[in-house]
PDB file of N, CA, C and O in Angstrom:
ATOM      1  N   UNK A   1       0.817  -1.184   0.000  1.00  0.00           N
ATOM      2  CA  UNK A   1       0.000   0.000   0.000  1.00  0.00           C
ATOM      3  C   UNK A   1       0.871   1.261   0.000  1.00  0.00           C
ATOM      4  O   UNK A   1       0.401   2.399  -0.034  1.00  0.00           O
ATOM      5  N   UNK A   2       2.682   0.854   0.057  1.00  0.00           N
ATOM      6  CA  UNK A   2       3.198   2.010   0.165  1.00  0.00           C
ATOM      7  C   UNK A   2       3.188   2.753  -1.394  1.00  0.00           C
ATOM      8  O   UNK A   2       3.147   2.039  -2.395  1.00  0.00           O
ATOM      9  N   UNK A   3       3.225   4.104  -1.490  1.00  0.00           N
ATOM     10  CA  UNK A   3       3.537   4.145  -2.970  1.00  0.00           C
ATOM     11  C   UNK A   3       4.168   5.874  -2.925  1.00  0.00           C
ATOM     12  O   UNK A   3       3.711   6.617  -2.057  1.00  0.00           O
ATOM     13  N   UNK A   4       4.872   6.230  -3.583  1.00  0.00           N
ATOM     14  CA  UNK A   4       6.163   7.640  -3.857  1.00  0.00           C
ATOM     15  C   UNK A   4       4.892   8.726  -3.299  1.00  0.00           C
ATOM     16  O   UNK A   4       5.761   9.594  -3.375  1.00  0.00           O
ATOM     17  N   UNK A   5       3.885   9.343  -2.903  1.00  0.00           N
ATOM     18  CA  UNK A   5       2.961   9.725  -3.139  1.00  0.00           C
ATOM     19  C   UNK A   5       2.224   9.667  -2.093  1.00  0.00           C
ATOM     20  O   UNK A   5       1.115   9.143  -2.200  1.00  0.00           O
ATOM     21  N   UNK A   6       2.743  10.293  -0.582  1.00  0.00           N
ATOM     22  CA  UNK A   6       1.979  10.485   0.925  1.00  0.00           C
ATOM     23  C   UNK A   6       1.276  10.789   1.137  1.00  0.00           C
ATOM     24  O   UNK A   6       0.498  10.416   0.259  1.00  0.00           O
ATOM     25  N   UNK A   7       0.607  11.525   2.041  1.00  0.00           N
ATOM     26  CA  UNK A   7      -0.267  11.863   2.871  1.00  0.00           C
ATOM     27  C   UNK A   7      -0.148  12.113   4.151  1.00  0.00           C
ATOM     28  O   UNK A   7      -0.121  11.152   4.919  1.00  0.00           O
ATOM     29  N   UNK A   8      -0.060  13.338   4.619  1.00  0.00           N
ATOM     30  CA  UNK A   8      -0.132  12.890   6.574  1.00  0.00           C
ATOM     31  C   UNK A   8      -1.825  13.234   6.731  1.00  0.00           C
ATOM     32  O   UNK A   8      -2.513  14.055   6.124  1.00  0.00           O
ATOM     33  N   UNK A   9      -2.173  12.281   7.772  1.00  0.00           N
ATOM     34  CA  UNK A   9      -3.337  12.608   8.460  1.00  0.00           C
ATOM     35  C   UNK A   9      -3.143  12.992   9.847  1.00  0.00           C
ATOM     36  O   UNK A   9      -2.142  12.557  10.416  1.00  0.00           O
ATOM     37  N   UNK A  10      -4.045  13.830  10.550  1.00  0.00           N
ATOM     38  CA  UNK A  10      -3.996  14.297  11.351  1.00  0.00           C
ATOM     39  C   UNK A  10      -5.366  14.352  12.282  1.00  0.00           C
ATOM     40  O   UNK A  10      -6.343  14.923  11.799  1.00  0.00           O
ATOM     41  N   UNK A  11      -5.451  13.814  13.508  1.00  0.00           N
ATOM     42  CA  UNK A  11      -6.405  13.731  14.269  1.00  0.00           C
ATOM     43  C   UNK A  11      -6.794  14.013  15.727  1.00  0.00           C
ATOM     44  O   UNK A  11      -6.532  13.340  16.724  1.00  0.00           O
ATOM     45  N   UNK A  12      -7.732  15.585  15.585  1.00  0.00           N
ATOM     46  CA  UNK A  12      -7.510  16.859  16.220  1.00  0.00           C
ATOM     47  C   UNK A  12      -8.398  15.881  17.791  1.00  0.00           C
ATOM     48  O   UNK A  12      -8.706  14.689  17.788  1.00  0.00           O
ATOM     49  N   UNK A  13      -8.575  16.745  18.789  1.00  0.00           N
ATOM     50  CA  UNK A  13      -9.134  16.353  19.348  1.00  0.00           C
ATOM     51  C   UNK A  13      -9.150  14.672  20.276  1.00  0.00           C
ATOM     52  O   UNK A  13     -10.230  14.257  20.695  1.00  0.00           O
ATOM     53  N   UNK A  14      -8.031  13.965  20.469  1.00  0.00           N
ATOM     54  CA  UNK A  14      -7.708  12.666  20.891  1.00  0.00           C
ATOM     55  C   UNK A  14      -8.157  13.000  22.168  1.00  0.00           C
ATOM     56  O   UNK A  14      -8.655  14.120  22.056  1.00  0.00           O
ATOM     57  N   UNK A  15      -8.267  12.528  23.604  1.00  0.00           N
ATOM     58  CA  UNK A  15      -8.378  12.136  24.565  1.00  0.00           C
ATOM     59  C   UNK A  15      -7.350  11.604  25.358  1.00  0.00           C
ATOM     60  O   UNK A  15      -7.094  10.473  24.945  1.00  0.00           O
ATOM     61  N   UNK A  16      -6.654  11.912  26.302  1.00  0.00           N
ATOM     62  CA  UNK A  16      -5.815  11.459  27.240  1.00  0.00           C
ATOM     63  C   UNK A  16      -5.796   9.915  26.918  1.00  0.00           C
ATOM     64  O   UNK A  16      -4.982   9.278  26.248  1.00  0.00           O
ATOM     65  N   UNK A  17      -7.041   9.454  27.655  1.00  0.00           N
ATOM     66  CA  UNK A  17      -7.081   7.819  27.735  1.00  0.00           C
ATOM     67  C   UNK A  17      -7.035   7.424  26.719  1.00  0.00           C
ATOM     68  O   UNK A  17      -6.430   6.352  26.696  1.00  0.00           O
ATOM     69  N   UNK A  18      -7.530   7.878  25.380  1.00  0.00           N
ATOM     70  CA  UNK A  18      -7.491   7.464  23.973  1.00  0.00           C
ATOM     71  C   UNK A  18      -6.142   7.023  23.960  1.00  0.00           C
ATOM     72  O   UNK A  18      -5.785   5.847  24.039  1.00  0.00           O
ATOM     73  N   UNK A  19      -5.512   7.877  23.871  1.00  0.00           N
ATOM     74  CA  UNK A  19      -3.991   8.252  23.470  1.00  0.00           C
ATOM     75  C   UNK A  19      -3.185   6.975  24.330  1.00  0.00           C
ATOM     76  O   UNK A  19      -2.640   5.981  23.851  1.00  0.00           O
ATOM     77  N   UNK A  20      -3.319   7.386  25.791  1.00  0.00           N
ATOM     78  CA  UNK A  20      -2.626   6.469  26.347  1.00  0.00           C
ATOM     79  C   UNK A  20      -2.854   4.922  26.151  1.00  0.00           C
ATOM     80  O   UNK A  20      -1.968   4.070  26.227  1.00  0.00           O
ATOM     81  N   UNK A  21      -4.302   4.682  25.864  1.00  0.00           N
ATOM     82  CA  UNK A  21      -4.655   3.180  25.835  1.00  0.00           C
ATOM     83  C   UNK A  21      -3.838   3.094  23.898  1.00  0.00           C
ATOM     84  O   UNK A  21      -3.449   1.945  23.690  1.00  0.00           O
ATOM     85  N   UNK A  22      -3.652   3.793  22.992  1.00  0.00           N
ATOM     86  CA  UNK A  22      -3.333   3.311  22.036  1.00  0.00           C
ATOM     87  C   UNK A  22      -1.683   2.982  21.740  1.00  0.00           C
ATOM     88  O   UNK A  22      -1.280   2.070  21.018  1.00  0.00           O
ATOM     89  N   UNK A  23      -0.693   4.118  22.604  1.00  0.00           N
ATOM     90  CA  UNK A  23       0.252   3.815  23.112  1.00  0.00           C
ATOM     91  C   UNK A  23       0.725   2.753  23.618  1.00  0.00           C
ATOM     92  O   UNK A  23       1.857   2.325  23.394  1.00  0.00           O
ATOM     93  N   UNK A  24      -0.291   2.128  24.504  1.00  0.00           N
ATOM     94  CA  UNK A  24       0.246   0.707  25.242  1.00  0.00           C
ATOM     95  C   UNK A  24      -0.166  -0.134  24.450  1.00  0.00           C
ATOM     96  O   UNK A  24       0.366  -1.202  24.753  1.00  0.00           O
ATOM     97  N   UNK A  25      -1.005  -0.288  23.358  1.00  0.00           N
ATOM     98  CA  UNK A  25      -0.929  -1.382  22.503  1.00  0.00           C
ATOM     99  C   UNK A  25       0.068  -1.152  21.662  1.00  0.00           C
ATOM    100  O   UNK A  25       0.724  -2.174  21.457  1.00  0.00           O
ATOM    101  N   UNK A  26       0.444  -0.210  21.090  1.00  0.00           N
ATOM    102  CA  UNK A  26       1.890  -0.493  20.189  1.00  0.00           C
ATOM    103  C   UNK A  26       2.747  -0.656  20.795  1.00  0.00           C
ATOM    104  O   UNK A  26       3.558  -1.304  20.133  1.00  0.00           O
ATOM    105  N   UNK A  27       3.291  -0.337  22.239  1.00  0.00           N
ATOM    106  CA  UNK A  27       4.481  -0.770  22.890  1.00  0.00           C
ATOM    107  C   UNK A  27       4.189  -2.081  23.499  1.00  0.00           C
ATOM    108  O   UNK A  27       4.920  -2.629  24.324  1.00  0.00           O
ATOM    109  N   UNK A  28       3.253  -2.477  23.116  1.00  0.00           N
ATOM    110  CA  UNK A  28       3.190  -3.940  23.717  1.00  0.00           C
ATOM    111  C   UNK A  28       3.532  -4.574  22.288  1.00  0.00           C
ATOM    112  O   UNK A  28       4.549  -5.266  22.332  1.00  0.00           O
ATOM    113  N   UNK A  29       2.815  -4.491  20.812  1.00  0.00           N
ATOM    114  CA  UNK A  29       3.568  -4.751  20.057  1.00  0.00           C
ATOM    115  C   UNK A  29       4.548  -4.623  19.332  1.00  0.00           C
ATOM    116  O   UNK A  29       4.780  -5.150  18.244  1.00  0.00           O
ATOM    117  N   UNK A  30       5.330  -3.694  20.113  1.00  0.00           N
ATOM    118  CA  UNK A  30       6.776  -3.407  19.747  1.00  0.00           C
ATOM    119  C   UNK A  30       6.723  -2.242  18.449  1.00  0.00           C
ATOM    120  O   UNK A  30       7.744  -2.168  17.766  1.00  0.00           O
ATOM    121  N   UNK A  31       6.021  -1.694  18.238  1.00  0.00           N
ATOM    122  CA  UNK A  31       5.925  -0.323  17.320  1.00  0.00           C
ATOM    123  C   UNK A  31       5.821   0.771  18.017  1.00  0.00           C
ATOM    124  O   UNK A  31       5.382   0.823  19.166  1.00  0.00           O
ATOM    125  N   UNK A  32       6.242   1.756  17.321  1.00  0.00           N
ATOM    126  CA  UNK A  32       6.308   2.888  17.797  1.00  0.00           C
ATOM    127  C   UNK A  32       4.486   3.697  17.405  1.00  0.00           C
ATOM    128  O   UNK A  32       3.949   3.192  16.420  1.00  0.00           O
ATOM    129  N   UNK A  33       3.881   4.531  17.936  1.00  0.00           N
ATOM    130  CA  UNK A  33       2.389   4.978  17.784  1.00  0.00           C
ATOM    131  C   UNK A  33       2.186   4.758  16.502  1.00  0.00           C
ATOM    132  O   UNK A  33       1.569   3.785  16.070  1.00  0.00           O
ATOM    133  N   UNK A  34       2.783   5.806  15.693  1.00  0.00           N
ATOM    134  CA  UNK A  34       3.012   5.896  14.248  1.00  0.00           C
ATOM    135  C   UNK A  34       2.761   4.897  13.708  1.00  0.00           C
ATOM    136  O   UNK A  34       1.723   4.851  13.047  1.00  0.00           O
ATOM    137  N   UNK A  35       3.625   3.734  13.795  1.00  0.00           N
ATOM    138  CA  UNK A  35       3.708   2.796  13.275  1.00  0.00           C
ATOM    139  C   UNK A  35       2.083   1.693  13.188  1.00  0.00           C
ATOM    140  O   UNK A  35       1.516   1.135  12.249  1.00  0.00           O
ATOM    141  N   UNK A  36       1.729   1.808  15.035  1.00  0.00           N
ATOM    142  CA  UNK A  36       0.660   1.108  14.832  1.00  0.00           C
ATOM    143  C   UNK A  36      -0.511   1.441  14.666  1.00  0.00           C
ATOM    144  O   UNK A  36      -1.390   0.615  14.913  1.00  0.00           O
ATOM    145  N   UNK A  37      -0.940   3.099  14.074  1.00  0.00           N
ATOM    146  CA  UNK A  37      -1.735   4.260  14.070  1.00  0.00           C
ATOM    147  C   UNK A  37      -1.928   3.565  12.283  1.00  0.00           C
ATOM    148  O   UNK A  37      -2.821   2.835  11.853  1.00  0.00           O
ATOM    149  N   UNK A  38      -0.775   4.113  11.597  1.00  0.00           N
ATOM    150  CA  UNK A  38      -0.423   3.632  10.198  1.00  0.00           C
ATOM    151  C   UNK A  38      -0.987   2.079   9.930  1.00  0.00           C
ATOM    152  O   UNK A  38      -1.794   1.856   9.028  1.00  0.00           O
ATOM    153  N   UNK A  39      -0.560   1.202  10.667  1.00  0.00           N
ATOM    154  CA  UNK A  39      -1.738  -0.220  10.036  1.00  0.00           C
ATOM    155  C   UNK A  39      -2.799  -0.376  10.818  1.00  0.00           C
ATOM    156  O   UNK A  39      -3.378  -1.453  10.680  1.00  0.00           O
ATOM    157  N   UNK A  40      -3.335   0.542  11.779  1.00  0.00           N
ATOM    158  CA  UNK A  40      -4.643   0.447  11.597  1.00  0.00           C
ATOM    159  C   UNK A  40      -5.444   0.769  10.639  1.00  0.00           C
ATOM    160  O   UNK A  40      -6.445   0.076  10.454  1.00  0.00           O
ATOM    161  N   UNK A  41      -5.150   1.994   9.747  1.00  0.00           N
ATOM    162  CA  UNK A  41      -5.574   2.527   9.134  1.00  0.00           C
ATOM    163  C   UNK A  41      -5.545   2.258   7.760  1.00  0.00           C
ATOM    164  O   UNK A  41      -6.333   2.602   6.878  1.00  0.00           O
ATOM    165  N   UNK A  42      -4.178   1.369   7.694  1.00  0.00           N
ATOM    166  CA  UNK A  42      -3.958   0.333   6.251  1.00  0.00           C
ATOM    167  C   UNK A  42      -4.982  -0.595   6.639  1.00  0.00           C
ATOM    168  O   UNK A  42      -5.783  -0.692   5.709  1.00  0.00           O
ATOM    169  N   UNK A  43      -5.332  -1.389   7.709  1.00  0.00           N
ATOM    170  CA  UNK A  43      -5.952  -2.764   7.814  1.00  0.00           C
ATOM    171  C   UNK A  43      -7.190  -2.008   7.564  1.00  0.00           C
ATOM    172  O   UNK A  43      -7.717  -2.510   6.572  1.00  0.00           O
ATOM    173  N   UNK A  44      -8.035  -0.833   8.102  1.00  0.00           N
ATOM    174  CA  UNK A  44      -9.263  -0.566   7.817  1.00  0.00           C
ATOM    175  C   UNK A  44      -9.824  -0.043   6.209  1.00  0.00           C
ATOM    176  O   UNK A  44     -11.002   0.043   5.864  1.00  0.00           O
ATOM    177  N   UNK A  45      -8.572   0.275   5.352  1.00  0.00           N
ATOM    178  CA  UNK A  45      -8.412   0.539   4.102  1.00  0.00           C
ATOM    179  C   UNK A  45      -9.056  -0.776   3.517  1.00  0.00           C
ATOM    180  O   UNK A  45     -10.229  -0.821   3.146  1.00  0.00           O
ATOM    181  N   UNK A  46      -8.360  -1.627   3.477  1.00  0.00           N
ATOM    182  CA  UNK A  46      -8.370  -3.325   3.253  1.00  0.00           C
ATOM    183  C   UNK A  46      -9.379  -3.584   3.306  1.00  0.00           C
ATOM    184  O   UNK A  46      -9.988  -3.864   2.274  1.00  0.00           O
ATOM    185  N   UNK A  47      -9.884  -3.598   4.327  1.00  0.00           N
ATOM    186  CA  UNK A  47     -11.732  -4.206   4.905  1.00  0.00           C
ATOM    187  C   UNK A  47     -12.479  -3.895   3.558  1.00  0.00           C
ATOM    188  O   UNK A  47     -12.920  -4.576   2.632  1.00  0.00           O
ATOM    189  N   UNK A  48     -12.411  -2.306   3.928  1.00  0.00           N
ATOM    190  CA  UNK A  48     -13.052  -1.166   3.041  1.00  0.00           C
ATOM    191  C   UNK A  48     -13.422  -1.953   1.873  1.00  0.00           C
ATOM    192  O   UNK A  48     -14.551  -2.316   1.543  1.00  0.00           O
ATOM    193  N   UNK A  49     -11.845  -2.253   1.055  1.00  0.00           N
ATOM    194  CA  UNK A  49     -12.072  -2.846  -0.241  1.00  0.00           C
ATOM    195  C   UNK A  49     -12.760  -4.227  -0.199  1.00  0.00           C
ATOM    196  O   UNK A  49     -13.903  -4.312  -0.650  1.00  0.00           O
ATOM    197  N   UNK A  50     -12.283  -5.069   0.195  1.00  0.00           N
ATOM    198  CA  UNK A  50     -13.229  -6.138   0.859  1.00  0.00           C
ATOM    199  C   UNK A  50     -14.776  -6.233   0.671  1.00  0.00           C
ATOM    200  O   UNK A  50     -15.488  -6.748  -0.192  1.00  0.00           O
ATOM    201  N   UNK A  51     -15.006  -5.558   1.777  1.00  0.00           N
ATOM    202  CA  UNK A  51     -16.648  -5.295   1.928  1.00  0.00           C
ATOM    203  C   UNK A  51     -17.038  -4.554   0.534  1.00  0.00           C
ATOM    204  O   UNK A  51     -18.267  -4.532   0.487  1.00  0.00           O
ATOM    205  N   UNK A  52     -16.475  -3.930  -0.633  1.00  0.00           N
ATOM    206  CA  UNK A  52     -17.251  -3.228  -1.583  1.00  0.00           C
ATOM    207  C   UNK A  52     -17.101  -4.810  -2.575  1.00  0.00           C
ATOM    208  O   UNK A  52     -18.063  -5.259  -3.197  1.00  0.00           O
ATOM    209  N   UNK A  53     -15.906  -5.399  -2.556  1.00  0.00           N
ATOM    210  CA  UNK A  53     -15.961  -6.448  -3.331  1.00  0.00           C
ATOM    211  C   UNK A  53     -17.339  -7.636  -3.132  1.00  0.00           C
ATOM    212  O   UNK A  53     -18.236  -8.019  -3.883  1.00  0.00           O
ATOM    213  N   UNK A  54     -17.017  -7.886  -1.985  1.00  0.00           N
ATOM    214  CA  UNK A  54     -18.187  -8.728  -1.226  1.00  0.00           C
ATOM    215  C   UNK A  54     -19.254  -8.051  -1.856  1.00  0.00           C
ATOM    216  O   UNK A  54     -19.712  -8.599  -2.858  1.00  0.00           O
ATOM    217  N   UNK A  55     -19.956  -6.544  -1.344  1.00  0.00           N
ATOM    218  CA  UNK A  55     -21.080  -6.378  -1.804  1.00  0.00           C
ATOM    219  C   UNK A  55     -21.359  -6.590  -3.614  1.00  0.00           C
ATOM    220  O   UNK A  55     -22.266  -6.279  -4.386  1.00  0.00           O
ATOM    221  N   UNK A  56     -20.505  -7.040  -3.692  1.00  0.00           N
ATOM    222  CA  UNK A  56     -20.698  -6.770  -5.562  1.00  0.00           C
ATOM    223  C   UNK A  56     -21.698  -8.386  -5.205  1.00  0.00           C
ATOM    224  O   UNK A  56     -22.564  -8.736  -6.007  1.00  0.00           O
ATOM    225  N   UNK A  57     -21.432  -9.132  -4.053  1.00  0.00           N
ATOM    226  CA  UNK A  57     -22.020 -10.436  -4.528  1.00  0.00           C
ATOM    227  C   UNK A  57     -23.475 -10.362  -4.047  1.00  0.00           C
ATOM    228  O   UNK A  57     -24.251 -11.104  -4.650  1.00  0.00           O
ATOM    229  N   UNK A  58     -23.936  -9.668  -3.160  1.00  0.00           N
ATOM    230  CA  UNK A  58     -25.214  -9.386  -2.883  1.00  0.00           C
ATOM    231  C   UNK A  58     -26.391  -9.709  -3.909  1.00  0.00           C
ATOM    232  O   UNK A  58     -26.467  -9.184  -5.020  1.00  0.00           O
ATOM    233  N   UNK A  59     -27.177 -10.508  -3.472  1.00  0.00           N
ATOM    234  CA  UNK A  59     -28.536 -10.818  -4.188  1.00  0.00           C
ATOM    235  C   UNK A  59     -28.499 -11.739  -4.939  1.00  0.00           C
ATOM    236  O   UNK A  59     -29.404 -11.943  -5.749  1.00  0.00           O
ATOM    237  N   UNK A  60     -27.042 -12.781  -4.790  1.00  0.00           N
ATOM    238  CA  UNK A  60     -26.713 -13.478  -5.999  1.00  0.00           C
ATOM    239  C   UNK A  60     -28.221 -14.472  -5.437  1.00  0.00           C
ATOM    240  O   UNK A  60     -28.995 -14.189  -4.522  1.00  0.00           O
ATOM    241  N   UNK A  61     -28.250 -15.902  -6.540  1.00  0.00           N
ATOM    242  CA  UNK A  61     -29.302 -16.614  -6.788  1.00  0.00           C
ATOM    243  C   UNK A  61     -28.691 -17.884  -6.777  1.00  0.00           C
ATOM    244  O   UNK A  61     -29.352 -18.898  -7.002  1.00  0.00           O
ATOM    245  N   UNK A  62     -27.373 -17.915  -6.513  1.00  0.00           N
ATOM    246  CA  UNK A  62     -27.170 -19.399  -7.761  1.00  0.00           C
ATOM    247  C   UNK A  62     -26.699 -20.497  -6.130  1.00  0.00           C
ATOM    248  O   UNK A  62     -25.599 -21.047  -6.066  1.00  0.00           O
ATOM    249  N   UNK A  63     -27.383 -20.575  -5.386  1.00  0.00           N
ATOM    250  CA  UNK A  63     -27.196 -21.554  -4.138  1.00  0.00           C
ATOM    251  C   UNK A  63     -26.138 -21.006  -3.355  1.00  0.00           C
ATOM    252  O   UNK A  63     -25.704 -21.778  -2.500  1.00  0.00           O
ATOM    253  N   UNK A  64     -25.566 -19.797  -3.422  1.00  0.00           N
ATOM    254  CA  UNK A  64     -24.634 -19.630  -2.128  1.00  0.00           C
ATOM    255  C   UNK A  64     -25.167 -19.040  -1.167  1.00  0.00           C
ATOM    256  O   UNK A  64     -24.416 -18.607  -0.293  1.00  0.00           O
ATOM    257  N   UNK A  65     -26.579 -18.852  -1.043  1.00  0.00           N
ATOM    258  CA  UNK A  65     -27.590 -18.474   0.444  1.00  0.00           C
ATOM    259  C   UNK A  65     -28.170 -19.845   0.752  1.00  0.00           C
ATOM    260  O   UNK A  65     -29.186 -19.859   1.448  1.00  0.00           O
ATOM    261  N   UNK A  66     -27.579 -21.204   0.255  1.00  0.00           N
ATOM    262  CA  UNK A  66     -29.155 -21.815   0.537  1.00  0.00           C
ATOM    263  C   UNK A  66     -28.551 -22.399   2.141  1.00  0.00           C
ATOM    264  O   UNK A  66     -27.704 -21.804   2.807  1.00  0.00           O
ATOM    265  N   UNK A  67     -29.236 -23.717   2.532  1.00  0.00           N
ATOM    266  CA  UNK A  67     -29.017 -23.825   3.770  1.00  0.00           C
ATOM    267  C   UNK A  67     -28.589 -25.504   3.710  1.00  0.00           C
ATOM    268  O   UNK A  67     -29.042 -26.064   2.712  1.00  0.00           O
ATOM    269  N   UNK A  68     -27.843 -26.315   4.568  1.00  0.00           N
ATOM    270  CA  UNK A  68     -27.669 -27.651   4.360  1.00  0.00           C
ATOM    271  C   UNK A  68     -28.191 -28.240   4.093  1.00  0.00           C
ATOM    272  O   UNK A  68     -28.755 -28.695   5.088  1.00  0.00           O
ATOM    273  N   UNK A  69     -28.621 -28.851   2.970  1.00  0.00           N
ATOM    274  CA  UNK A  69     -29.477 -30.700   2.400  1.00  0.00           C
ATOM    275  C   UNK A  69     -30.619 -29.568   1.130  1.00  0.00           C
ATOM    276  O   UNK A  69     -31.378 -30.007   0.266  1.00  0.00           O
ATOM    277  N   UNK A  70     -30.374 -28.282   1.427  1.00  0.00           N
ATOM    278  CA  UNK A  70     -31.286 -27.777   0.790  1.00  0.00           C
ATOM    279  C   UNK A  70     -31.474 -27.826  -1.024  1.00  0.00           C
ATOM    280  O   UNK A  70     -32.467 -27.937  -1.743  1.00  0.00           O
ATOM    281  N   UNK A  71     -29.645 -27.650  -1.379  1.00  0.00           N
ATOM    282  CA  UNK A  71     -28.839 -27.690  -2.535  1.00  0.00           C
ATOM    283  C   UNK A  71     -29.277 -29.144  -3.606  1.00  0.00           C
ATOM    284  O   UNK A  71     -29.691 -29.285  -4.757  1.00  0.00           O
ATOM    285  N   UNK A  72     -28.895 -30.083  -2.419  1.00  0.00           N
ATOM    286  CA  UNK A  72     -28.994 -31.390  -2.553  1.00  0.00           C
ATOM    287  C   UNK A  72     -30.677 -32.032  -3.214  1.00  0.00           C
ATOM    288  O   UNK A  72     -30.958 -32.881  -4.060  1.00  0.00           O
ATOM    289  N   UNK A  73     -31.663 -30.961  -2.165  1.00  0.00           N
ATOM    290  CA  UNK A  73     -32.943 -31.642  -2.589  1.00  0.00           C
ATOM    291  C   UNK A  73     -33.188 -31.107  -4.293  1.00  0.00           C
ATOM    292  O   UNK A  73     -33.728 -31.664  -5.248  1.00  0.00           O
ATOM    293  N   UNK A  74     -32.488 -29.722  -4.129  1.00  0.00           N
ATOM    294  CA  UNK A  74     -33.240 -29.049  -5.268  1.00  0.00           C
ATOM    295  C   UNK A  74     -32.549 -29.663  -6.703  1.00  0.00           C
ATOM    296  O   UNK A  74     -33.146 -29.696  -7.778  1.00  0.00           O
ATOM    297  N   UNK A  75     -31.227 -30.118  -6.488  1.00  0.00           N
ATOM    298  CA  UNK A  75     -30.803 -30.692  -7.678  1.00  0.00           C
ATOM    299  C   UNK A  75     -31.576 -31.921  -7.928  1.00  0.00           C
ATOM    300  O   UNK A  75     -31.899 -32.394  -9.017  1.00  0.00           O
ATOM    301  N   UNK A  76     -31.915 -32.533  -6.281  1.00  0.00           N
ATOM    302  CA  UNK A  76     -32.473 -34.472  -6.961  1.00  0.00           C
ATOM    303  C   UNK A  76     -34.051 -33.962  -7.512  1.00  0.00           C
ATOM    304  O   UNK A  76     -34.735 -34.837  -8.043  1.00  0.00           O
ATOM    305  N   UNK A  77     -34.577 -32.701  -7.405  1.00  0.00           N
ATOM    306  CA  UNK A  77     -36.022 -32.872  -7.760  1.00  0.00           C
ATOM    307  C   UNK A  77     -35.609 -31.926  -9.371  1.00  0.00           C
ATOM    308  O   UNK A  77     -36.499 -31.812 -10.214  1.00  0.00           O
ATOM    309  N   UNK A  78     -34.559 -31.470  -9.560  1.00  0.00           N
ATOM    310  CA  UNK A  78     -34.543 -31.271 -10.845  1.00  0.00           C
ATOM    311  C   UNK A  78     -34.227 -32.603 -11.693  1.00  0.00           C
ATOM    312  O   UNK A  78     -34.578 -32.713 -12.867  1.00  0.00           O
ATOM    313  N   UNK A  79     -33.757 -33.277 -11.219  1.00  0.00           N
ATOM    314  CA  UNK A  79     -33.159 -34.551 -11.789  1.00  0.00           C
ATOM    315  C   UNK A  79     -33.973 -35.840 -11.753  1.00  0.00           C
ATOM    316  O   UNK A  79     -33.873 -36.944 -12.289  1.00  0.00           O
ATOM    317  N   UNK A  80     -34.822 -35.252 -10.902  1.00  0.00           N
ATOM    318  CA  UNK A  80     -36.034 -36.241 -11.367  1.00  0.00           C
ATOM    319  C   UNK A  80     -35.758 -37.276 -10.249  1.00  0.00           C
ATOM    320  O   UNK A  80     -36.278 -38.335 -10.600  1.00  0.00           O
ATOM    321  N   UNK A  81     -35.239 -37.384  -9.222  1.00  0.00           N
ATOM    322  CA  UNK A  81     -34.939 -38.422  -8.368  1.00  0.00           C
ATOM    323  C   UNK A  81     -36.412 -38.264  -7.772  1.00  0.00           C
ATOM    324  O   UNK A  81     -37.218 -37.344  -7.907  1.00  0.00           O
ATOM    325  N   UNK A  82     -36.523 -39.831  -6.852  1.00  0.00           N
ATOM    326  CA  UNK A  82     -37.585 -39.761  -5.812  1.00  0.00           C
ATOM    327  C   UNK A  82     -37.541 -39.147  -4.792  1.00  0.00           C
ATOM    328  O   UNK A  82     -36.472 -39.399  -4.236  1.00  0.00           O
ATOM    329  N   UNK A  83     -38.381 -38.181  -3.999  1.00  0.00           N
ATOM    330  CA  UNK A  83     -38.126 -37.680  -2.649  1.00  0.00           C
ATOM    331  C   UNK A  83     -37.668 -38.732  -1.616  1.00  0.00           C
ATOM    332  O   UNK A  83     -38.237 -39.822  -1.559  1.00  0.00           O
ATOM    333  N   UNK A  84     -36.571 -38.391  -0.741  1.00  0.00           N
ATOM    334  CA  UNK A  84     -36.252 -39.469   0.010  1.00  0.00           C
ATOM    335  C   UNK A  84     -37.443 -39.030   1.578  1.00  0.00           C
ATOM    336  O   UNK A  84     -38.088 -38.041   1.925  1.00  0.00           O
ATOM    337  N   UNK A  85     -37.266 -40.037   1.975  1.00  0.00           N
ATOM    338  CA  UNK A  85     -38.077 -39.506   3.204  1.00  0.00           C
ATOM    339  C   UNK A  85     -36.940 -39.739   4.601  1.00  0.00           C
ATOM    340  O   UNK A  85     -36.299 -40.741   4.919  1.00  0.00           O
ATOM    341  N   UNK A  86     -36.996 -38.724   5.076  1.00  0.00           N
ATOM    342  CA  UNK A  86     -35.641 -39.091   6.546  1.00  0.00           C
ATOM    343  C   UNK A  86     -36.302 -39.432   8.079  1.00  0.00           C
ATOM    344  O   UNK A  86     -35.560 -39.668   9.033  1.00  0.00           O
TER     345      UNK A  86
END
């Protein structure tokens, strides 16, 4: 995601405890704020794209909503099988 071509962001208004609770998670994972400020904000980028990809699949039809044995019945009654009884 790096590319010749920055950006700083800047975010007015933080909170003491904000600040401090985000501090102790990067020094617990060994980054400096920056550092773990920067892939939060890469990892929430990511999602982002994600979830718009995903939604492209919304409303599909073709059995990836159905539910277990459901797939199964609808192919044997296209296929002409007998209903089984369970």
């Amino acid at each position: 995601m790096h590319n010749a071509c920055m950006v700083a962001l800047q975010i007015r208004d933080v909170s003491d405890d904000v600040r401090d609770a985000l501090v102790a998670q990067a020094k617990a994972r060994g980054q400096s704020l920056q550092a773990y400020l920067l892939e939060l904000v890469e990892t929430q980028a990511v999602r982002l794209c994600n979830t718009a990809v995903l939604d492209g699949f919304a409303g599909r039809s073709d059995g990836t909503r159905s539910v277990p044995g459901e797939t199964a019945a609808e192919l044997a009654e296209q296929r002409g099988y007998p209903e089984r009884v369970a």
